[in-house]
Residue, then its C-alpha position, 0 to 999 in steps of 0.5 A: x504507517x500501516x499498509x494493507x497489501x494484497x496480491x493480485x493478479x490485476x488492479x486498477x484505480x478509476x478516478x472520475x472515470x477514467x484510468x489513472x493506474x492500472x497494474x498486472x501481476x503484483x501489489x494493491x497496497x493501500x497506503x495510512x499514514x499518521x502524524x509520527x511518520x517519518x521518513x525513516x519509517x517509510x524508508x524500512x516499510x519499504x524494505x519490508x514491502x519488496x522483501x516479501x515474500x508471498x509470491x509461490x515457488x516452483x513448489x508452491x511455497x511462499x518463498x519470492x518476493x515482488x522482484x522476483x516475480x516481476x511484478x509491479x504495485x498500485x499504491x492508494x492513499x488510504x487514511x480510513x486505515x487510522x479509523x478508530x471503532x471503539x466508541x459508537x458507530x461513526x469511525x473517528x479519524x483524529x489518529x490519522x495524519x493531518x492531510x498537509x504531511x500525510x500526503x508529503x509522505x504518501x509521495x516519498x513512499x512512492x519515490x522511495x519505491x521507484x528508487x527501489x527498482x519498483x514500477x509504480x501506479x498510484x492513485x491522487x491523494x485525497x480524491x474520490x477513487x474506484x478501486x478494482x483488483x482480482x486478489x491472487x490467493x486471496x493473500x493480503x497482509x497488514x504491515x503497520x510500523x508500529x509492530x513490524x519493524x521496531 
């Protein structure tokens, strides 16, 4: 699983034209996912997205997290974040998760971070997506399972 998480000050996801989540103060976080993710690993990433801590304190430090701040997330499904580069020029995208589990997955994420005090907007997996976000700092972190929390 790897997430890219950026925190903004507003995010919104267009799909057709029209708003489907929008969110405030908090994390834009694009969501990969692929075929070794459970729902054990999804349980862990989460604890790490609401435990950290990369909102500034009273003294300017990256000391609060998410709750802390009240903020909110923008979770969008992304399975370019698999892309392998390494031969030619056309990404290749067999290590991201088949659509079938990956999207099971992407809505427990979801849930898991409802069940975790979080208000969540998201985007619908699979479609077409405008993306907008005005990036707080800028700060964006890259979590992937397979470094942060083995």
């Amino acid at each position: 699983m790897r997430l890219v998480i950026q925190r903004v000050k507003e995010a919104m996801v267009k799909i057709d034209g029209n708003i489907h989540g929008q969110i405030d103060k908090g994390y834009l976080i694009l969501v990969g996912f692929n075929d070794e993710d459970n729902e054990e690993i999804i349980k862990k990433m989460v604890q790490k997205v609401i435990k950290l801590r990369i909102f500034e304190d009273e003294n300017e430090k990256m000391n609060l997290d998410i709750k802390q701040v009240n903020g909110d997330i923008l979770s969008i499904s992304q399975f370019t974040l698999y892309a392998d580069c390494h031969k030619g020029n056309r990404p290749s995208f067999t290590k991201a998760g088949k659509p079938d589990k990956a999207t099971k997955l992407y809505d427990f994420f979801n849930e898991e971070l409802r069940n975790n005090g979080m208000k969540v907007e998201e985007g619908i997996f699979g479609a077409d997506m405008k993306v907008s976000l005005l990036n707080d700092g800028p700060v964006t972190i890259i979590l992937d399972s397979d470094v942060d929390i083995k």
